[in-house]
KEKE-3310 file (N, C-alpha, C; in steps of 0.2 Angstrom, whole numbers, plus 5000, padded with zeros to 4 digits):
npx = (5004:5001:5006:5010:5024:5041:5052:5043:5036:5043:5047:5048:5036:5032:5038:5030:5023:5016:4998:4986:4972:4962:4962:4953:4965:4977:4993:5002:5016:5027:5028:5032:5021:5017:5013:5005:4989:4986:4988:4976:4973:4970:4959:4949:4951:4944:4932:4929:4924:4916:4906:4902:4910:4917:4915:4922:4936:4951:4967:4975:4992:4996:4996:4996:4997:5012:5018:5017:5024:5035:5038:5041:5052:5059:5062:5059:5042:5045:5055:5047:5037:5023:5017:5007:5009:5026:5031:5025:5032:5046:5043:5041:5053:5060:5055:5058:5070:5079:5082:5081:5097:5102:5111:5109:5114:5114:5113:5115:5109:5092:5080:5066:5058:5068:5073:5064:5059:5070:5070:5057:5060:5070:5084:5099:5104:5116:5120:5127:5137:5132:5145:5151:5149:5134:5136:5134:5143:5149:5160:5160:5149:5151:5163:5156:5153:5141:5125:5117:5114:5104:5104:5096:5092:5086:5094:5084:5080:5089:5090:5100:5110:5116:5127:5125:5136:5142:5131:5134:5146:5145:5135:5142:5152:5149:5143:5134:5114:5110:5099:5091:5082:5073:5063:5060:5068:5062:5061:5073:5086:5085:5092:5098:5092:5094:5087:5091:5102:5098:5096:5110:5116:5113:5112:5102:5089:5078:5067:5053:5038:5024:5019:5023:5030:5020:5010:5000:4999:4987:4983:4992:5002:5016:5032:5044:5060:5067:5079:5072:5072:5072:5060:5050:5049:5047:5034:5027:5029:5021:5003:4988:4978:4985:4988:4972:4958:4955:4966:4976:4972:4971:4984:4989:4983:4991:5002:5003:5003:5015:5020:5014:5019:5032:5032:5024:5034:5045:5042:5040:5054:5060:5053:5056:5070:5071:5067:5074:5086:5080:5079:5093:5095:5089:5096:5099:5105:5105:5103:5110:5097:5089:5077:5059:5059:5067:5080:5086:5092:5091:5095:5110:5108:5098:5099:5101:5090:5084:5077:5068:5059:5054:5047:5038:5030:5028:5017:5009:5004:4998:5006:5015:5030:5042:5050:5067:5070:5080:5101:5108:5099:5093:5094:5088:5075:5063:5057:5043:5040:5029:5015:5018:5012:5008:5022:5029:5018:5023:5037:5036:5033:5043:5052:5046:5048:5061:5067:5063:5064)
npy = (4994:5011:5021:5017:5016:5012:5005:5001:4990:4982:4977:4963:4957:4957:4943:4935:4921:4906:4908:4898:4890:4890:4876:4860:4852:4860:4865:4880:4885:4895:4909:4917:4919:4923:4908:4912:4919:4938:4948:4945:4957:4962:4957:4960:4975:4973:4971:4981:4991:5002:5004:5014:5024:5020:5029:5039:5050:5044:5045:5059:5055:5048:5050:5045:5033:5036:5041:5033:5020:5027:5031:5018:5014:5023:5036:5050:5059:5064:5056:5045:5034:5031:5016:5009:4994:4989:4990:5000:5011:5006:5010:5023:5030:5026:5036:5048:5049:5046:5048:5045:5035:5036:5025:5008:4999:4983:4965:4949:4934:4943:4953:4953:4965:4976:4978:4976:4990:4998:4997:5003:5014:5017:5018:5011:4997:4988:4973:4963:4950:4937:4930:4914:4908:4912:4924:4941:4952:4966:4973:4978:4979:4993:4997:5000:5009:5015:5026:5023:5010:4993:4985:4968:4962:4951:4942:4941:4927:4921:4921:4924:4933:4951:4959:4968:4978:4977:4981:4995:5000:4998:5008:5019:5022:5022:5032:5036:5035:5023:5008:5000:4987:4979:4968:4955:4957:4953:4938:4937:4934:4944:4961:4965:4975:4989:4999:5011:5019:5028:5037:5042:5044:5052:5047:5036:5024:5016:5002:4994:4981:4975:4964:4951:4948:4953:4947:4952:4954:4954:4968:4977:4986:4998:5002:5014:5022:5037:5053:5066:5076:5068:5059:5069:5070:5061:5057:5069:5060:5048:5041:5047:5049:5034:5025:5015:5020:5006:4998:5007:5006:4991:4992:4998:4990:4978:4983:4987:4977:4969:4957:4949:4948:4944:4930:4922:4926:4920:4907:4902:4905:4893:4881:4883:4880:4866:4861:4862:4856:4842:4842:4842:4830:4823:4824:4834:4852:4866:4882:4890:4902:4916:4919:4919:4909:4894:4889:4878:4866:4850:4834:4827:4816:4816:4822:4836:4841:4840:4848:4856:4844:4840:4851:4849:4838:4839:4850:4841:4835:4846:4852:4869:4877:4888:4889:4894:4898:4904:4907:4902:4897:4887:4876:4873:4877:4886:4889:4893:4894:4884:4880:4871:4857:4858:4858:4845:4836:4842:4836:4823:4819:4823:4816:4804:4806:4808:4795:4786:4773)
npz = (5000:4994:5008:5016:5026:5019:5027:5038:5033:5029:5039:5051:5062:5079:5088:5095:5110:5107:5110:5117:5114:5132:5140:5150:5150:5145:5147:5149:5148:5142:5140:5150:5161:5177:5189:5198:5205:5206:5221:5235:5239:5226:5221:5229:5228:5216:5218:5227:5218:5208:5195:5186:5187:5177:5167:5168:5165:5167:5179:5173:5172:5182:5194:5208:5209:5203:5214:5224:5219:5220:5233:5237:5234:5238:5230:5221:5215:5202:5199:5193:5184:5174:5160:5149:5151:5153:5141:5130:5137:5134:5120:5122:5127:5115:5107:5114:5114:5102:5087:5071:5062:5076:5089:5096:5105:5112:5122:5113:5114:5118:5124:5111:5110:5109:5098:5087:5089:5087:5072:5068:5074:5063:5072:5072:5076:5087:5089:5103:5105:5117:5133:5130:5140:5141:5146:5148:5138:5145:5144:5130:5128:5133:5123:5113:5107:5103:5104:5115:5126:5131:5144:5150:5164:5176:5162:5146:5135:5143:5159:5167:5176:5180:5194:5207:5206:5195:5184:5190:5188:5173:5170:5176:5169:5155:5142:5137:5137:5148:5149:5159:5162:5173:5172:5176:5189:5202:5204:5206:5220:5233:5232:5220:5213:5204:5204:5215:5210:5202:5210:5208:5198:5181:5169:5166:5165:5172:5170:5174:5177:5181:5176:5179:5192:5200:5196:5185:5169:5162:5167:5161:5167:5165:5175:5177:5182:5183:5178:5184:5171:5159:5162:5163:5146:5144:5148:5138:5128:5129:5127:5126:5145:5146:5155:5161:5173:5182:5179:5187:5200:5202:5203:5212:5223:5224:5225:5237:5244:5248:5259:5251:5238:5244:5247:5233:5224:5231:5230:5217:5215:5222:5216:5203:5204:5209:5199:5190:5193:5193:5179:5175:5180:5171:5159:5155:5149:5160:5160:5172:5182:5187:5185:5180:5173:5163:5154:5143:5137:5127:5131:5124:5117:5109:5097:5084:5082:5094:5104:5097:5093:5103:5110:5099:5102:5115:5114:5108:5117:5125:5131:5133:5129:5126:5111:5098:5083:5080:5077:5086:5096:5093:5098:5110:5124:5130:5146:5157:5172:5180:5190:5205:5201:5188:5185:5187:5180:5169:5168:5169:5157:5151:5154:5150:5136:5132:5138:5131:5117)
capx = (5000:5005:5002:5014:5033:5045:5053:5036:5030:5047:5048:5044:5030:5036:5038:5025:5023:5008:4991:4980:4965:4962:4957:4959:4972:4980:4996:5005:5024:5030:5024:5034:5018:5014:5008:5000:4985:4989:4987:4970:4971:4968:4953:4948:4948:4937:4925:4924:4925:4910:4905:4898:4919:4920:4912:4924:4942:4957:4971:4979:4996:4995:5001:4994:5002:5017:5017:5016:5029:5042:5041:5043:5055:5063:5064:5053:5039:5046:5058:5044:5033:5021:5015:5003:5014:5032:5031:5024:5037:5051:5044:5042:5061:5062:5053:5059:5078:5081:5079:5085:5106:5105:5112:5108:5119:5109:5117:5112:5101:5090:5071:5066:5055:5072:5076:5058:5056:5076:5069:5053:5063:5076:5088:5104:5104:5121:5121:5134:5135:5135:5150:5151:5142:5129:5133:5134:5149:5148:5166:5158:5143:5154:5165:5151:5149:5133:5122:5113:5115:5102:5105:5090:5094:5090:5093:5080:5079:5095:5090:5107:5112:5122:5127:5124:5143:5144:5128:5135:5151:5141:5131:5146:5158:5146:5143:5126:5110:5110:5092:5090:5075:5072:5057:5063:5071:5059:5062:5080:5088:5083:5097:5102:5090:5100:5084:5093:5108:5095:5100:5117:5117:5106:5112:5101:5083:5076:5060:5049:5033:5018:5015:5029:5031:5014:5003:4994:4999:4981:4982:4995:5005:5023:5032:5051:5062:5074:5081:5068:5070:5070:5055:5047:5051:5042:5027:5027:5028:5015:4998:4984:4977:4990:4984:4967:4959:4955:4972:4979:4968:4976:4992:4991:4981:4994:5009:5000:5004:5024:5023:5011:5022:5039:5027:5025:5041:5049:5038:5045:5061:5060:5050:5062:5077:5069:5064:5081:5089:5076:5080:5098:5097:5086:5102:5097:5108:5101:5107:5107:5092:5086:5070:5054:5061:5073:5084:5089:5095:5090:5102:5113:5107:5090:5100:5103:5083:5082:5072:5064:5056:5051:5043:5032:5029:5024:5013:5004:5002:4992:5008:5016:5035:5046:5056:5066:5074:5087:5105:5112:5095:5087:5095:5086:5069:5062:5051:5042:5038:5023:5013:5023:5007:5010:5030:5025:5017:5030:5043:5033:5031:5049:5054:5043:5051:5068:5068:5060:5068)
capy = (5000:5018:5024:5012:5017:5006:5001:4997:4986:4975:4975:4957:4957:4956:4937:4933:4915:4903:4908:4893:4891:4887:4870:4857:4849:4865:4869:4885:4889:4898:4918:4917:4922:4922:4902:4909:4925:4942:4949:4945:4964:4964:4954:4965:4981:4972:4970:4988:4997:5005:5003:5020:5028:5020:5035:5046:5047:5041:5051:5057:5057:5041:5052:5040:5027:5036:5042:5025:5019:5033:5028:5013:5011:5029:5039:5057:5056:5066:5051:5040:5037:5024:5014:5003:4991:4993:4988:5006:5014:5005:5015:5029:5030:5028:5042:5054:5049:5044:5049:5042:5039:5034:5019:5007:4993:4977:4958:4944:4936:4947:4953:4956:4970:4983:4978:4979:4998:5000:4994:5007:5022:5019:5017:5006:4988:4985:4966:4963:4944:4936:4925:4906:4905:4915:4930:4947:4954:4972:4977:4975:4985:5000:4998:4998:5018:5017:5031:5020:5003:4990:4979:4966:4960:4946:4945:4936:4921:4916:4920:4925:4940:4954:4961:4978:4981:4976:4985:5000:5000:5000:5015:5025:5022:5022:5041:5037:5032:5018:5007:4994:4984:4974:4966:4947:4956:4950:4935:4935:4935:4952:4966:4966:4979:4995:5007:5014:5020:5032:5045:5047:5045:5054:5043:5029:5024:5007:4998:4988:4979:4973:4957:4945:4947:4956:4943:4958:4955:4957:4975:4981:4993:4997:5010:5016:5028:5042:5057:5072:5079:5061:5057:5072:5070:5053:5062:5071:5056:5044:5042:5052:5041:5029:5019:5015:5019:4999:4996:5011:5004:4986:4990:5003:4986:4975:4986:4988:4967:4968:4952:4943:4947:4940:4923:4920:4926:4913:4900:4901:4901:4886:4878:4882:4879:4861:4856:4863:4851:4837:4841:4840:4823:4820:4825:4841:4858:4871:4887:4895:4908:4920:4923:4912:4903:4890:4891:4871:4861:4843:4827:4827:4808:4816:4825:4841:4844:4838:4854:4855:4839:4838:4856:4849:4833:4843:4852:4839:4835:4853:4860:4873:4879:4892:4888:4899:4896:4908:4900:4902:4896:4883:4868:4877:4877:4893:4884:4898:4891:4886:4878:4861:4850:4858:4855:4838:4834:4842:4832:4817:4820:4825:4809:4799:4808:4807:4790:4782:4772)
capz = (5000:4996:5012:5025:5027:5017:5032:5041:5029:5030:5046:5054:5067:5086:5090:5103:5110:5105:5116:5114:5119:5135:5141:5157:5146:5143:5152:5146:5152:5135:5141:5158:5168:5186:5190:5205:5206:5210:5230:5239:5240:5220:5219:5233:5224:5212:5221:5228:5211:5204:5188:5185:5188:5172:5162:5168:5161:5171:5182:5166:5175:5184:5200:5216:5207:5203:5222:5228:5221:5221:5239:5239:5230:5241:5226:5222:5212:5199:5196:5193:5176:5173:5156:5147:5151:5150:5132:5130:5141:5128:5116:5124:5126:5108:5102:5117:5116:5097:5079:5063:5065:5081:5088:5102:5108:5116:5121:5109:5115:5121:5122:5104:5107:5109:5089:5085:5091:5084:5067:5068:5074:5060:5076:5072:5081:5087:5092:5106:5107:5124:5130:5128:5146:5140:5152:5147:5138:5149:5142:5122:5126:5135:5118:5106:5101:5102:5108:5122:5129:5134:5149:5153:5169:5173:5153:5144:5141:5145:5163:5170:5182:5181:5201:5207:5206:5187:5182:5191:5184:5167:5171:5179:5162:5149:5141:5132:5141:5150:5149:5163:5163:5178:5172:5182:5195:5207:5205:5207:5225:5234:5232:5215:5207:5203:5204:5219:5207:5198:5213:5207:5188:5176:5159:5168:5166:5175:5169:5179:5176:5187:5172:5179:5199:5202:5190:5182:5162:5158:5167:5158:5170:5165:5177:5175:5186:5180:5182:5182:5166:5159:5166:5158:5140:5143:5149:5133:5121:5130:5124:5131:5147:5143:5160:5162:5178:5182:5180:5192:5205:5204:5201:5219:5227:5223:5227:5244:5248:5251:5260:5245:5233:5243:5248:5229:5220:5234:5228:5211:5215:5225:5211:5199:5208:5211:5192:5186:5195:5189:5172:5174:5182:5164:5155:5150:5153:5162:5162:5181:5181:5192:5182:5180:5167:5163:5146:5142:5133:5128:5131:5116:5112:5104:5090:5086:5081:5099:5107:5091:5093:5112:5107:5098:5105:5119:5112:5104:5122:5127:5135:5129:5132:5120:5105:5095:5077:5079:5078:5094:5101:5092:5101:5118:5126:5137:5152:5162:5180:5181:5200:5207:5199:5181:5182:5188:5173:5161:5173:5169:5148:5146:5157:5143:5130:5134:5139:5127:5113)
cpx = (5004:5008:5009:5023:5037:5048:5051:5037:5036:5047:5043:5039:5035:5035:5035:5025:5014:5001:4986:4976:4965:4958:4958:4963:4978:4988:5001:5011:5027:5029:5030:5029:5019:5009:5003:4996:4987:4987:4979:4968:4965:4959:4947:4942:4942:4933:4923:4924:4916:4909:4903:4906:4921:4918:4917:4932:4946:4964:4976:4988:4997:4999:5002:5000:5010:5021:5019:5023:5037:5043:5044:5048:5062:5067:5059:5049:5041:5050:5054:5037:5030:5018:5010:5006:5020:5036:5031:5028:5045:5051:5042:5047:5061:5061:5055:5067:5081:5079:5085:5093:5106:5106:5111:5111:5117:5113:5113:5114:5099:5082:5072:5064:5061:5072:5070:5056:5064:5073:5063:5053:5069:5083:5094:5106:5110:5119:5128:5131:5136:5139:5146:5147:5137:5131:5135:5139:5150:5153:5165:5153:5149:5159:5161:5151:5143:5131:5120:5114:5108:5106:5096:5092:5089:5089:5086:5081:5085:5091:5095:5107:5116:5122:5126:5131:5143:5139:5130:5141:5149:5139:5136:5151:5154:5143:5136:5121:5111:5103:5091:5085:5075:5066:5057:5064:5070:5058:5070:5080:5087:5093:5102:5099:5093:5094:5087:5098:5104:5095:5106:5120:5110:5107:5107:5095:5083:5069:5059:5043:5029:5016:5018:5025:5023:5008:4998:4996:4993:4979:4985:4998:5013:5027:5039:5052:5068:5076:5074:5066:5068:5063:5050:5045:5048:5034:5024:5027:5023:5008:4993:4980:4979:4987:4978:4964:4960:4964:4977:4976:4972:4981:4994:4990:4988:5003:5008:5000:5010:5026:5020:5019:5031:5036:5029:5030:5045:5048:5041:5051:5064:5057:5056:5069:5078:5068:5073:5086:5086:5076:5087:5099:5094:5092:5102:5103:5105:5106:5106:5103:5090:5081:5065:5053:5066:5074:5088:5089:5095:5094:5103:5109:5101:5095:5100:5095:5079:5075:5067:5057:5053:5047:5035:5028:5025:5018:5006:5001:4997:4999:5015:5023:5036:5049:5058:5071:5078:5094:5107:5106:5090:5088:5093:5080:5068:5055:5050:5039:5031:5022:5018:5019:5009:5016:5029:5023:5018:5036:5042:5032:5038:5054:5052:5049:5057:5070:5065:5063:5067)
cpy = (5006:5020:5022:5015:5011:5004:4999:4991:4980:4973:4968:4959:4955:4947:4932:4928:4914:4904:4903:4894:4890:4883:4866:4854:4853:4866:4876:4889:4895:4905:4921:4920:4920:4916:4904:4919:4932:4942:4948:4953:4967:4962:4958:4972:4981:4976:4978:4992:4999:5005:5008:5026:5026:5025:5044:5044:5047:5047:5051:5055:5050:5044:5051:5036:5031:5038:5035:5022:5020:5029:5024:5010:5019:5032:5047:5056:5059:5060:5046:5041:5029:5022:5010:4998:4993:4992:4996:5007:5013:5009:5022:5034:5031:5035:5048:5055:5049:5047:5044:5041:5036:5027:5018:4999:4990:4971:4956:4937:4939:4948:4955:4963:4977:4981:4978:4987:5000:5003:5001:5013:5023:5020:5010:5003:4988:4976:4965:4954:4941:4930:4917:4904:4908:4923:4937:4952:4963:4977:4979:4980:4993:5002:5001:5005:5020:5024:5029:5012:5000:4984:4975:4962:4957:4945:4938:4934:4917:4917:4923:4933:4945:4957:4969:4978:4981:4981:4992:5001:4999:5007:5020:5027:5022:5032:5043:5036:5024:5014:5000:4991:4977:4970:4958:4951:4952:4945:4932:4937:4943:4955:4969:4971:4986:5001:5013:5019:5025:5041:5047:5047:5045:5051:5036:5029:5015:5005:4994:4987:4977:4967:4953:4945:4947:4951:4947:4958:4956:4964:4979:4990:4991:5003:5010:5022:5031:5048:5062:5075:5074:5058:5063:5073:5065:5056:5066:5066:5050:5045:5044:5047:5033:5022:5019:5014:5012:4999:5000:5007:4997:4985:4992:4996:4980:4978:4990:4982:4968:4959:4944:4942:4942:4932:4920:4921:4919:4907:4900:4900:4895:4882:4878:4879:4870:4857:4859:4858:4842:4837:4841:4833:4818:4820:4831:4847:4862:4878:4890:4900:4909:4923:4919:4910:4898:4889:4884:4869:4854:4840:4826:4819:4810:4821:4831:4845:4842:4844:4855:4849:4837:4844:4854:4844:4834:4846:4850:4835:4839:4857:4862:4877:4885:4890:4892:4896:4900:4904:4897:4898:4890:4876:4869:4875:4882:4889:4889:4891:4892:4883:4872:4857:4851:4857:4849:4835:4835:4838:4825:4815:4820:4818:4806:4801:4807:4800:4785:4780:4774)
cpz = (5000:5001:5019:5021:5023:5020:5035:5037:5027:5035:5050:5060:5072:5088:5095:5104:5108:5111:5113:5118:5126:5138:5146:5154:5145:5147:5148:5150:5144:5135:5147:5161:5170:5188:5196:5205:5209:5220:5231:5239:5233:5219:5224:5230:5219:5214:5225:5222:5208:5198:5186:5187:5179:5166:5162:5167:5169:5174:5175:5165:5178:5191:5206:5213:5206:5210:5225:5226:5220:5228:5242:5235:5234:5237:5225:5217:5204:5194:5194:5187:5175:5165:5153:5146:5151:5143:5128:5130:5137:5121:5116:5123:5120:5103:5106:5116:5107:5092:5074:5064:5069:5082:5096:5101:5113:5115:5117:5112:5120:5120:5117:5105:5107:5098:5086:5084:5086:5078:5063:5068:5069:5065:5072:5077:5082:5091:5095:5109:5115:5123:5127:5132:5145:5145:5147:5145:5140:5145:5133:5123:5128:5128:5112:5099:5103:5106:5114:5122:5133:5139:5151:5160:5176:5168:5152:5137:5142:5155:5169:5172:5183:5190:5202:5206:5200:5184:5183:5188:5173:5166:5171:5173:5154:5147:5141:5141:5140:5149:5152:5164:5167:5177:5177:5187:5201:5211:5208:5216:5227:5236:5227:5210:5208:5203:5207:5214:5201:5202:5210:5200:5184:5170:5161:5169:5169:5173:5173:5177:5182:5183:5177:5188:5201:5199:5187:5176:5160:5161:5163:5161:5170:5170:5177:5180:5182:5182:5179:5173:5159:5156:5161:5152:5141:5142:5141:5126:5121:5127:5130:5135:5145:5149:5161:5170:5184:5187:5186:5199:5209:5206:5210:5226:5227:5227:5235:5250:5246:5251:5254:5241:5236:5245:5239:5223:5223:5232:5223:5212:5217:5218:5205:5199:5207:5202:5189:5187:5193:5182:5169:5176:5173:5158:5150:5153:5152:5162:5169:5180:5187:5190:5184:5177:5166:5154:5147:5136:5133:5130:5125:5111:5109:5099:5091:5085:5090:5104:5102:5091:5099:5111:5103:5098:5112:5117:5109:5111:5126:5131:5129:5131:5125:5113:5100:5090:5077:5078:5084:5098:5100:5091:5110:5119:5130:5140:5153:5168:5182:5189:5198:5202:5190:5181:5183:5184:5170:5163:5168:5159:5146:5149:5152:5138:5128:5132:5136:5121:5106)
residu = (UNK:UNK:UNK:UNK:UNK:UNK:UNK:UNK:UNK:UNK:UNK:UNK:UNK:UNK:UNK:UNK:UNK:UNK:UNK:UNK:UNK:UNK:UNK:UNK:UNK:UNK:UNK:UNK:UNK:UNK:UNK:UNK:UNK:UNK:UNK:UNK:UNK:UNK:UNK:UNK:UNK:UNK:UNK:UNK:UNK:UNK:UNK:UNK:UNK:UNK:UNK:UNK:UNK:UNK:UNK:UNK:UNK:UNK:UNK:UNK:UNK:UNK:UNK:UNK:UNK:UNK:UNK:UNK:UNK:UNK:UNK:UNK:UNK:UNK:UNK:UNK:UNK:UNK:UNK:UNK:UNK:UNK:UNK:UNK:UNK:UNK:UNK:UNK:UNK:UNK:UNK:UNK:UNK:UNK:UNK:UNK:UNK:UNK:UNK:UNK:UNK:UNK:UNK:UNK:UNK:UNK:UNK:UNK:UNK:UNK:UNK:UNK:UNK:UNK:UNK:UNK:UNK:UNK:UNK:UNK:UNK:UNK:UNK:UNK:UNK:UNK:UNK:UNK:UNK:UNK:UNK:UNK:UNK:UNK:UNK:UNK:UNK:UNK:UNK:UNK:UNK:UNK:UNK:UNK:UNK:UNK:UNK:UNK:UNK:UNK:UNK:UNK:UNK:UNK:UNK:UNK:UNK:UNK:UNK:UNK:UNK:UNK:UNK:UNK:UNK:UNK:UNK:UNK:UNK:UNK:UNK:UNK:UNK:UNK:UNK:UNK:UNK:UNK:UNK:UNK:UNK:UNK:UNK:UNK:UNK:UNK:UNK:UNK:UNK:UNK:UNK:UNK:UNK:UNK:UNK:UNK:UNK:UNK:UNK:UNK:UNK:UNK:UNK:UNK:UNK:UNK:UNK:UNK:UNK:UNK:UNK:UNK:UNK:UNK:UNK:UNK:UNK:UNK:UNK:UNK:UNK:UNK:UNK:UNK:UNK:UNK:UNK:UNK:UNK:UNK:UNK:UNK:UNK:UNK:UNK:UNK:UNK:UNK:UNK:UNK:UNK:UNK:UNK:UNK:UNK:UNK:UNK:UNK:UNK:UNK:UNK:UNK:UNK:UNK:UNK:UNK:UNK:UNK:UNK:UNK:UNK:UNK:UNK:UNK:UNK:UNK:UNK:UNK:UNK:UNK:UNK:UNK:UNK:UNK:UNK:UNK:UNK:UNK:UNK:UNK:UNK:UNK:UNK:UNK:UNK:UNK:UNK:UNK:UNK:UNK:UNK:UNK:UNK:UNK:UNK:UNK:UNK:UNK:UNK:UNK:UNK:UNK:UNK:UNK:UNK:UNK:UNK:UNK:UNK:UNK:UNK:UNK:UNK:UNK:UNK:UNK:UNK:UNK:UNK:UNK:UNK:UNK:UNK:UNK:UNK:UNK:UNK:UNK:UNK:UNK:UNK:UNK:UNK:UNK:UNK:UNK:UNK:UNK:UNK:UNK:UNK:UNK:UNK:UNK:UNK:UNK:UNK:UNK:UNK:UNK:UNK:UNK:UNK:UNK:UNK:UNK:UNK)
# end
């Protein structure tokens, strides 16, 4: 069509996973949700909201919310910016920080959606491959040139974990914007998220979500911290009531349960922790993760279509993991963590599978 960008209209679609229907047959690890509801607080607000609030439009600012959690997080509110998601809030950044020329330097692999948004703003993709263990080659992005740096941390889907010291020593030596998106953090052992590190450097943005930790994907609340001026140049490129009241309401309900959320992060981790070591006894390699997913690798004895073929053998089963054709990744699987009963029975499938002649 006339009408679309030449660059649009090549440009691939962003790589979602499979949403099947769902059914009791169904199990669904391949998204990395939240296997367990959000806070009692959330079902809560449901239940007092008025249905008659909904004729009137929403805080157009989102400034309780961003109130709530500037605090909690013992920052000001000015450093604090919320999105429809932080999918939004990604492109945000792009339209308030970049134009055409610019360049942005991300590990490979990585989340798709930065070379997505790259691709749209005409920004130039640097790929900085990660090493051989998968981790994060830190000294490669600070070399890059690039105008800005992505760090995913814990990275997805590898998993893996840069420290507050390494992240810091990123921030402190890079020129450009930095762009840390904690979306896992929560999962990961408490002390390693660098929001802190947005009082003393202004090239540094941190993203956060309410999908993952908070099990609110179908709200879609994304919030971010920066420096003030930052922050407002966001402001300016979001879409008008970007969050919908609903969603403010859950997100404030939610971020009102402290002790839910360390309850069901731990639960994950323990689950995880637990099945990774049951899939290494199966002869799979796992990579060590701090998120709520596992990045493995069949037993070499299935071939090299080995992940390929348990993928869809599961599948044909009703459960549902990741798989990606890329090169580096498509002798892999991405599990997200689902309850003990659903690993249990992917335990129990890929035991079949495995071990069958």
């Amino acid at each position: 069509m006339a009408n679309i960008l030449p660059h649009i209209e090549r440009l691939a679609p962003y790589p979602a996973g499979a949403q099947p229907e769902k059914g009791p047959r169904t199990i669904q690890l391949n998204l990395n949700e939240n296997p367990y509801p959000p806070s009692p607080r959330v079902k809560e607000m449901f239940g007092m909201m008025d249905v008659n609030d909904l004729r009137k439009y929403p805080d157009s600012r989102n400034l309780q919310l961003r109130a709530a959690l500037a605090e909690a997080h013992g920052l000001s509110i000015d450093q604090s910016y919320c999105g429809n998601g932080s999918s939004e809030i990604i492109s945000n950044v792009f339209s308030a920080c970049f134009s055409s020329g610019s360049s942005i330097a991300v590990p490979d692999p990585s989340f798709p959606l930065y070379y997505t948004m790259a691709s749209i703003h005409q920004v130039e993709y640097i790929h900085v491959p990660t090493r051989e263990d998968w981790s994060v080659d830190l000294d490669s992005l600070l070399e890059s040139g690039a105008n800005a740096v992505v760090l995913i941390n814990p990275n997805a889907p590898t998993g893996l974990l840069n420290t507050f010291s390494e992240v810091e020593r990123l921030v402190s030596h890079f020129p450009g914007l930095v762009i840390l998106d904690e979306a896992y953090m929560d999962f990961a052992d408490p002390g390693h998220s660098a929001v802190s590190l947005v009082k003393r450097y202004d090239n540094l943005i941190v993203l956060r979500t309410f999908s993952k930790a908070y099990a609110l994907c179908g709200g879609r609340i994304g919030y971010c911290f920066s420096n003030p001026a930052l922050i407002e140049a966001l402001e300016k490129t979001r879409n008008l009531y970007n969050v919908n009241s609903i969603s403010q309401k859950l997100a404030l309900a939610a971020l009102g349960d402290p002790s839910y959320l360390e309850v069901t992060t731990a639960a994950v981790r323990r689950t995880r922790d637990d099945f990774s070591q049951k899939l290494r006894l199966l002869g799979f390699e796992c990579i060590p993760s701090h998120a709520n997913f596992i990045l493995c690798s069949p037993p070499k004895h299935l071939g090299e279509d080995g992940a390929l073929m348990l993928y869809r053998k599961l599948m044909d089963r009703g459960i549902y993991v990741r798989y990606y054709q890329t090169p580096r990744l498509r002798d892999k699987l991405r599990i997200s963590i689902g309850t003990d009963e659903e690993m249990d029975i992917l335990y129990a499938e890929l035991r079949s599978l495995v071990t069958s002649p």
